[in-house]
Biopython code that builds the backbone (N, CA, C, O; Angstrom):
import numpy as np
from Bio.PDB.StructureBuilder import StructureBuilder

atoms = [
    (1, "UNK", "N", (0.833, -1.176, 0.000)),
    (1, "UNK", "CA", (0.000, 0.000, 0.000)),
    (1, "UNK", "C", (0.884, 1.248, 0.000)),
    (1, "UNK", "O", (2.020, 1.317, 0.471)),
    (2, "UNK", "N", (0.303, 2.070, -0.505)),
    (2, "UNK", "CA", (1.283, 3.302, -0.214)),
    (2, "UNK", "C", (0.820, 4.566, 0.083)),
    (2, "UNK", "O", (-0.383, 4.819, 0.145)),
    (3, "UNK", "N", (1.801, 5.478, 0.296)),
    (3, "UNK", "CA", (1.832, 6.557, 1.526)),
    (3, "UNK", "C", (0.278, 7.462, 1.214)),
    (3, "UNK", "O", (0.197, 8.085, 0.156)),
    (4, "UNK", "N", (-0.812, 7.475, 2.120)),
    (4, "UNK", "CA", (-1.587, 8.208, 1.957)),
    (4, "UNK", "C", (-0.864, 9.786, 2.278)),
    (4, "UNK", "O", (-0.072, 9.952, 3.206)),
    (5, "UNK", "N", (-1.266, 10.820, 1.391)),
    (5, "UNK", "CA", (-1.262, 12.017, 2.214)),
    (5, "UNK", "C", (-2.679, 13.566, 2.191)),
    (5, "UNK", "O", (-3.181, 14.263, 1.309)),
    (6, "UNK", "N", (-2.770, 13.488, 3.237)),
    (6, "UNK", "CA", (-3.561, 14.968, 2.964)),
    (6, "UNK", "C", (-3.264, 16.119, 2.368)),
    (6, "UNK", "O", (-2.193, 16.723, 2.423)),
    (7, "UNK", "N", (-4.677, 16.544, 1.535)),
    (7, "UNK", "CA", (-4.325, 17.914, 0.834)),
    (7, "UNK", "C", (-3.753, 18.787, 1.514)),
    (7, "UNK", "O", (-3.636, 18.602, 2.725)),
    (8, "UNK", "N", (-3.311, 19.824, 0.978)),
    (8, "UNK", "CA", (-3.089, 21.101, 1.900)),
    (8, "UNK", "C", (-4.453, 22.330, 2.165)),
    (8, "UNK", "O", (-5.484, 22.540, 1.525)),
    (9, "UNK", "N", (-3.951, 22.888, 3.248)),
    (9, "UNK", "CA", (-5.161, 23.605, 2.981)),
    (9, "UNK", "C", (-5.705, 24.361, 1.557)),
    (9, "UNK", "O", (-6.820, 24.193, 1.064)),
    (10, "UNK", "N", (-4.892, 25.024, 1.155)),
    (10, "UNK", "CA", (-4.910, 25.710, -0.449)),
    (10, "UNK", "C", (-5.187, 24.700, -1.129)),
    (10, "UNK", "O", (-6.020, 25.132, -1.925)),
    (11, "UNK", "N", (-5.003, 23.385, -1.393)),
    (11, "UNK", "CA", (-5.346, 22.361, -2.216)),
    (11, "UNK", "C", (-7.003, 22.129, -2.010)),
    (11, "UNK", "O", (-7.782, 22.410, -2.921)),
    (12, "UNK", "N", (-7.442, 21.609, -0.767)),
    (12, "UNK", "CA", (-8.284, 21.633, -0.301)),
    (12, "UNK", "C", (-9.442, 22.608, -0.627)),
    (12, "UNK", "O", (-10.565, 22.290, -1.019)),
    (13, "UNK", "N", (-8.984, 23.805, -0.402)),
    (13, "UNK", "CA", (-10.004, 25.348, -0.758)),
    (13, "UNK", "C", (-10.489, 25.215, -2.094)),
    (13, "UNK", "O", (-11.673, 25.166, -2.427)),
    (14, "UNK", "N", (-9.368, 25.153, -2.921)),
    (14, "UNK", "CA", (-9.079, 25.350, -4.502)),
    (14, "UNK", "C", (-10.325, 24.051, -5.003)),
    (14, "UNK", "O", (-11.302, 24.430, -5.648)),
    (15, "UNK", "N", (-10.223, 23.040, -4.760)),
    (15, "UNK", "CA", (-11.043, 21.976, -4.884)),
    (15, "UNK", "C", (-12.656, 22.358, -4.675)),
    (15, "UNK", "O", (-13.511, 22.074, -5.514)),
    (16, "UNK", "N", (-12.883, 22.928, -3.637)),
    (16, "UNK", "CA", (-13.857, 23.250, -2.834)),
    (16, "UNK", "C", (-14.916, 24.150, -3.759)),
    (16, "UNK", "O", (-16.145, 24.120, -3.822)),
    (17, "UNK", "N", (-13.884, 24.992, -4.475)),
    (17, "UNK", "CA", (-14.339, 26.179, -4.748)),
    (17, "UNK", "C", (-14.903, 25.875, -6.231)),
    (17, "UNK", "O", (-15.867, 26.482, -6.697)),
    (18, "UNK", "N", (-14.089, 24.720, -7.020)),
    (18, "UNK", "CA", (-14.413, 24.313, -8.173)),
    (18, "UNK", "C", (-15.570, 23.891, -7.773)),
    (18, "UNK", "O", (-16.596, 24.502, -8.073)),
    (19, "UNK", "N", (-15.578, 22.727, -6.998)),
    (19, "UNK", "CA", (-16.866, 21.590, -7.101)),
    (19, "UNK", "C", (-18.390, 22.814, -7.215)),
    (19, "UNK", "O", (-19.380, 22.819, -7.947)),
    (20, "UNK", "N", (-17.892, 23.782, -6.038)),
    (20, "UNK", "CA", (-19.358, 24.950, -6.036)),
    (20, "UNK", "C", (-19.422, 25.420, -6.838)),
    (20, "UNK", "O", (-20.621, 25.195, -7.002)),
    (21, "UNK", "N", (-19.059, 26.216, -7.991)),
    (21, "UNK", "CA", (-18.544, 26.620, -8.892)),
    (21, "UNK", "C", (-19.441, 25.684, -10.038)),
    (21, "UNK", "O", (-20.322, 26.242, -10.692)),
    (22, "UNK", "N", (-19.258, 24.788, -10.152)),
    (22, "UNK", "CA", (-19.626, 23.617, -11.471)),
    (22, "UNK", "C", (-20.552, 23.301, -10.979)),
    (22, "UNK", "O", (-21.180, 22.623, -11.793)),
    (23, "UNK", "N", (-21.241, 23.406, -9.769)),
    (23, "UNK", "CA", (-22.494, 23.252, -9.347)),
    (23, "UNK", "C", (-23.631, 24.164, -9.354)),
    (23, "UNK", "O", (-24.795, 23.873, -9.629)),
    (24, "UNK", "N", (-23.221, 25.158, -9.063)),
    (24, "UNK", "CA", (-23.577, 26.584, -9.184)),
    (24, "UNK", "C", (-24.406, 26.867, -10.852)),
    (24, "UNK", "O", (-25.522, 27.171, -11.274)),
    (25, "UNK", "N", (-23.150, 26.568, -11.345)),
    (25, "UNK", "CA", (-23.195, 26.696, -12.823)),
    (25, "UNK", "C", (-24.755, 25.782, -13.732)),
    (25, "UNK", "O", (-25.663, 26.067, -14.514)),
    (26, "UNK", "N", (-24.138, 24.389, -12.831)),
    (26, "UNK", "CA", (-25.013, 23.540, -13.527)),
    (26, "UNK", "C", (-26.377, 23.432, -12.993)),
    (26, "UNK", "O", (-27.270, 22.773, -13.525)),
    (27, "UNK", "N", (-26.498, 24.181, -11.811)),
    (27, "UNK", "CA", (-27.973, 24.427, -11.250)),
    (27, "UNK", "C", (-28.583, 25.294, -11.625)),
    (27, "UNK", "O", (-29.734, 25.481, -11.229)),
    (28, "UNK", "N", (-27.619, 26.543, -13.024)),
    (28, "UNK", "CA", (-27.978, 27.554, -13.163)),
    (28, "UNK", "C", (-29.063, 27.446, -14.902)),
    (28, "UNK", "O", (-30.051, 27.990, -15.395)),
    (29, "UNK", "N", (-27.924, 26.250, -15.303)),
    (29, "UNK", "CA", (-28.075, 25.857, -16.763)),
    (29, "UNK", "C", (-29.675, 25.058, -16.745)),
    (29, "UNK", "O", (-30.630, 25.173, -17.513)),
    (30, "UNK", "N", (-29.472, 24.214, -15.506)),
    (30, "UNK", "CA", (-31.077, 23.234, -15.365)),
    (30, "UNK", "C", (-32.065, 24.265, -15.301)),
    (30, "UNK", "O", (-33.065, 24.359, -16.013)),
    (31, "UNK", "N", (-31.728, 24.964, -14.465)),
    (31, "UNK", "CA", (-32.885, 26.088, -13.885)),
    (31, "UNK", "C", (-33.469, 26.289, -15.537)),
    (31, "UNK", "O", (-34.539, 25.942, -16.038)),
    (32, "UNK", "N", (-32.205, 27.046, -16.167)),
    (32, "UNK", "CA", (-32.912, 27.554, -17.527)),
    (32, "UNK", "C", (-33.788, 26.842, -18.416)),
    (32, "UNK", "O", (-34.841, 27.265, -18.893)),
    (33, "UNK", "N", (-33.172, 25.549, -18.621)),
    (33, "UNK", "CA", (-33.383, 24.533, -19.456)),
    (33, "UNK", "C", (-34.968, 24.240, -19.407)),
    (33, "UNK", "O", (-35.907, 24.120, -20.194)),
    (34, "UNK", "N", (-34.631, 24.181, -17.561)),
    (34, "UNK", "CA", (-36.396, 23.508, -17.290)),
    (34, "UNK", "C", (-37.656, 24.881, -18.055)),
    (34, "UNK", "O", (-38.495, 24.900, -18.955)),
    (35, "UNK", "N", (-37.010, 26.019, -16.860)),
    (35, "UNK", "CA", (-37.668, 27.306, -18.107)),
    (35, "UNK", "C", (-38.124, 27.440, -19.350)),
    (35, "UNK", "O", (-38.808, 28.374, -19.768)),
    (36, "UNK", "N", (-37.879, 26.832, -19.737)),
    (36, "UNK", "CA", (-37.652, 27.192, -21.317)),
    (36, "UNK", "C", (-38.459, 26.060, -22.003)),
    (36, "UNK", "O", (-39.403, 26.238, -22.773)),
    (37, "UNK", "N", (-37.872, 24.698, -21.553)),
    (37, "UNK", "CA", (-38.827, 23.791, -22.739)),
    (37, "UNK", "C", (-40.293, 23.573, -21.809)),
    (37, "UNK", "O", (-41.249, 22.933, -22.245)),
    (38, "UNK", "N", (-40.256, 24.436, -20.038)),
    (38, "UNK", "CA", (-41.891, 24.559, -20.273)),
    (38, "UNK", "C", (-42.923, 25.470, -20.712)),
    (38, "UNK", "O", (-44.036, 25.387, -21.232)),
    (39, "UNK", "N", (-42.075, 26.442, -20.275)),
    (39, "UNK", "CA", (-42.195, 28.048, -21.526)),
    (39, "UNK", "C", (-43.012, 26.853, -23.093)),
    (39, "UNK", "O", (-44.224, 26.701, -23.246)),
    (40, "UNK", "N", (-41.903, 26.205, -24.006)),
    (40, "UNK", "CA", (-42.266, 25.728, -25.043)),
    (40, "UNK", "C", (-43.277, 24.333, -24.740)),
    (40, "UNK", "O", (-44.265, 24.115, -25.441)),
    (41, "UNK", "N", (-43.068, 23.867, -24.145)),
    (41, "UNK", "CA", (-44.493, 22.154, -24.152)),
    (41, "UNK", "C", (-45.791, 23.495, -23.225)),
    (41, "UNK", "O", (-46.822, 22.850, -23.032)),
    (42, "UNK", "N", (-45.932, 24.589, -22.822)),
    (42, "UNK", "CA", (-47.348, 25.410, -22.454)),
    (42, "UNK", "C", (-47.302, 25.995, -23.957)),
    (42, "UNK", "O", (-48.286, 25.689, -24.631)),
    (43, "UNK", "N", (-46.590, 26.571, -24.422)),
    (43, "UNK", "CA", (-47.308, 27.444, -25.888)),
    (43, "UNK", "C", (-47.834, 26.152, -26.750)),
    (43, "UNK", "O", (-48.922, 26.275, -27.314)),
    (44, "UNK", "N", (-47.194, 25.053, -26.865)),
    (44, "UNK", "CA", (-47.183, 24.064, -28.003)),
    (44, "UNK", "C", (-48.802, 23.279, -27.206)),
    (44, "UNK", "O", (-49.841, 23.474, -27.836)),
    (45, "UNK", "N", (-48.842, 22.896, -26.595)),
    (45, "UNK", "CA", (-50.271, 22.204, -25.547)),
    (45, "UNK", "C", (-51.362, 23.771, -25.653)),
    (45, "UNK", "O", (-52.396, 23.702, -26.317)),
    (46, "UNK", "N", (-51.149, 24.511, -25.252)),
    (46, "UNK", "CA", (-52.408, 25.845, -25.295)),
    (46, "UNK", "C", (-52.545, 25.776, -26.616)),
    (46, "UNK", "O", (-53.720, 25.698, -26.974)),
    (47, "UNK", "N", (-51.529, 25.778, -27.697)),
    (47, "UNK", "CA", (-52.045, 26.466, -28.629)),
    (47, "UNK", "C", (-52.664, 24.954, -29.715)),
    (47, "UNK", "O", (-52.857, 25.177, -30.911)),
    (48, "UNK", "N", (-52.882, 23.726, -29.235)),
    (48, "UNK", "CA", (-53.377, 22.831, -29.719)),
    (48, "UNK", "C", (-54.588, 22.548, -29.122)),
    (48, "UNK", "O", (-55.329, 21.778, -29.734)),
    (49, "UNK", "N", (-54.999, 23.048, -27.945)),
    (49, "UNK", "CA", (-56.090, 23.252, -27.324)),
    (49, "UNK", "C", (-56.728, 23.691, -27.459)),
    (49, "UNK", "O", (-57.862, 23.239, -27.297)),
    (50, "UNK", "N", (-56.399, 25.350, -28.002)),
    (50, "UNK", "CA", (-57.155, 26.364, -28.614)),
    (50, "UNK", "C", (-57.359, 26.839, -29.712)),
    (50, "UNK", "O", (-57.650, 27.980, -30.073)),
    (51, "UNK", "N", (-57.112, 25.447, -30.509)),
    (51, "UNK", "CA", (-57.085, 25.701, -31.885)),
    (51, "UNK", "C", (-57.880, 24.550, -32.434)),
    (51, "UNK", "O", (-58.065, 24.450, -33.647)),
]
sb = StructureBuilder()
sb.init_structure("model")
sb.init_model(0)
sb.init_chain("A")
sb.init_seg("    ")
for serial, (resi, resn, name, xyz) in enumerate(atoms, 1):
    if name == "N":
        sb.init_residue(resn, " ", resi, " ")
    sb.init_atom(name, np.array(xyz, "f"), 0.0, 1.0, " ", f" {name:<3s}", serial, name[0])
structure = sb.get_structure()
């Protein structure tokens, strides 16, 4: 087996900051996504309803 070692703190932070970061991001992109294609399946459903 070999030598485990711990990050450093700066290693540690730096890591930290990505993972939130790419999470952030990708909670930002869903958010939209979901927005948007229900924005589009309500115009596309109303307007087959009301037509």
């Amino acid at each position: 087996m070999k030598k485990v070692t711990w990050p450093s703190f700066r290693e540690a932070s730096n890591s930290s900051i990505v993972v939130i970061t790419t999470v952030l991001l990708l909670m930002g992109f869903l958010a939209f996504a979901d927005w948007g294609l229900s924005a589009v399946f309500d115009l596309v459903l109303w307007r087959r309803v009301g037509g």
